[in-house]
N, C-alpha and C positions, 0 to 999 in steps of 0.2 A: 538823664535822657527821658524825652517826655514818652508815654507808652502809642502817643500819636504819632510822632519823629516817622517819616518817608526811609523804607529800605527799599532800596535799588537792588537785587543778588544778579551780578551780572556773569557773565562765562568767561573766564579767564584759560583759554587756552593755547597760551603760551609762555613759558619760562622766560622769554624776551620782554613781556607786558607786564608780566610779574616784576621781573627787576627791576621797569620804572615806575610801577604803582609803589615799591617798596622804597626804591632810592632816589627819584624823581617827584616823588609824589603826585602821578597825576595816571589819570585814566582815559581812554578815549570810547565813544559811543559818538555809531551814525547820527547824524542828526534825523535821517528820514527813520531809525528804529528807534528812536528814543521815546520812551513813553508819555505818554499825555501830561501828567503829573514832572512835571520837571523844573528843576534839578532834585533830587532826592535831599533827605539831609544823610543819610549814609549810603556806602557801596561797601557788597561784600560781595566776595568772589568766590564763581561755583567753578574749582578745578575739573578740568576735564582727563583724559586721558595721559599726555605728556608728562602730570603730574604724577606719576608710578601710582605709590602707594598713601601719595594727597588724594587722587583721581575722584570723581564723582564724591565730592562733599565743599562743604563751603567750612576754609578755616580762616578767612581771613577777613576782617572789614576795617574798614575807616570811616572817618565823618567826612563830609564834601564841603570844603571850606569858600570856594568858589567854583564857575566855570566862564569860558568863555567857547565862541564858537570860532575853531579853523579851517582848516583845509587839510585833507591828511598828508597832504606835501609839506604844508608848515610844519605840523608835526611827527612827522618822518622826514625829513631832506635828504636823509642815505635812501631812501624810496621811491626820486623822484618818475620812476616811470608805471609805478604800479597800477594797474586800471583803476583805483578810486581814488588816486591821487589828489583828483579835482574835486572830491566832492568833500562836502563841510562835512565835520565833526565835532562834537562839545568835548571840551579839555576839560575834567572834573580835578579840579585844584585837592588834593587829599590832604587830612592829618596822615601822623603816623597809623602805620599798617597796625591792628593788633589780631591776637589771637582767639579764635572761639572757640572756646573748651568748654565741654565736649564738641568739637563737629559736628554741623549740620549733614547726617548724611542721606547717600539716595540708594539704598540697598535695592530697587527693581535695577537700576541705572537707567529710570526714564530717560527717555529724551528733554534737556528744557531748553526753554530761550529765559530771555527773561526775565525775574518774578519782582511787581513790586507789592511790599507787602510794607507793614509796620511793624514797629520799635516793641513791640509786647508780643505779638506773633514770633518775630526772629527770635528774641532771646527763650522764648518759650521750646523751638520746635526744635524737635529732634530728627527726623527725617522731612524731604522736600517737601514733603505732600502735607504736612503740618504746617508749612509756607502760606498754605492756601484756606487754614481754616475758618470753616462758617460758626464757630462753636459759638454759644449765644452769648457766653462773655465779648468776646472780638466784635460782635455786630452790633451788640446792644449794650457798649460799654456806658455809656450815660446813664442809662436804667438802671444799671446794676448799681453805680455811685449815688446815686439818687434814693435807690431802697436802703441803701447802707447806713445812707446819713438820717433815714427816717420821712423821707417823701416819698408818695407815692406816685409815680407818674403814669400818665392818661396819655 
């Protein structure tokens, strides 16, 4: 995985979405909340509540193999009356589900939406707020590879 690689940590708050990210392989996101940057190359999931003692951490991600955009009636049809039934959705195609040991956790239990962040941030971070770091490796990664190898960069 490149330390560039797009992570998506989306909010998985339901044991229902869970079962088909895990046995369906696919995930769903608004099309009008989806972020700028899309499709991610990974999705991991920030359990919420429902999840007992998973709750507030991220243990799960995949790679995002493709997407396409539905209708969330296509992709629920037992739903057909729910109020955003009509509206689009991207169907994020998964690999298999794996594990992320240790978990990402969120020991205030901020609130988040959200976070997209990179493949060298994620495996790095241990609580959420390390999702989001400015550390000057993460900003200034090209510098830093460039001093390494014996250039100086201007």
């Amino acid at each position: 995985m490149n330390p560039d690689s797009s992570v998506l940590v989306a909010i998985m708050n339901s044991q229902h979405d869970f079962t088909l990210a895990r046995e369906s392989r696919w995930y769903r996101i608004p099309q009008k909340s989806a972020p700028k940057f899309f499709p991610p190359d990974f999705v991991a999931f920030y359990c919420t509540k429902p999840f007992g003692k998973d709750a507030y951490s991220v243990r799960w991600y995949a790679q995002v193999r493709g997407h396409e955009l539905l209708t969330r009636r296509d992709l629920l049809p037992d739903e057909p009356h729910h109020p955003r039934a009509s509206e689009p959705y991207y169907k994020l195609q998964l690999g298999p589900l794996k594990l992320n040991a240790p978990p990402i956790l969120n020991p205030t239990r901020r609130p988040i939406s959200c976070i997209f962040t990179t493949w060298d941030r994620f495996v790095a971070a241990k609580t959420i707020a390390d999702l989001y770091s400015r550390a000057d490796w993460y900003v200034e990664r090209v510098c830093h590879v460039l001093r390494k190898v014996g250039i100086k960069p201007e």
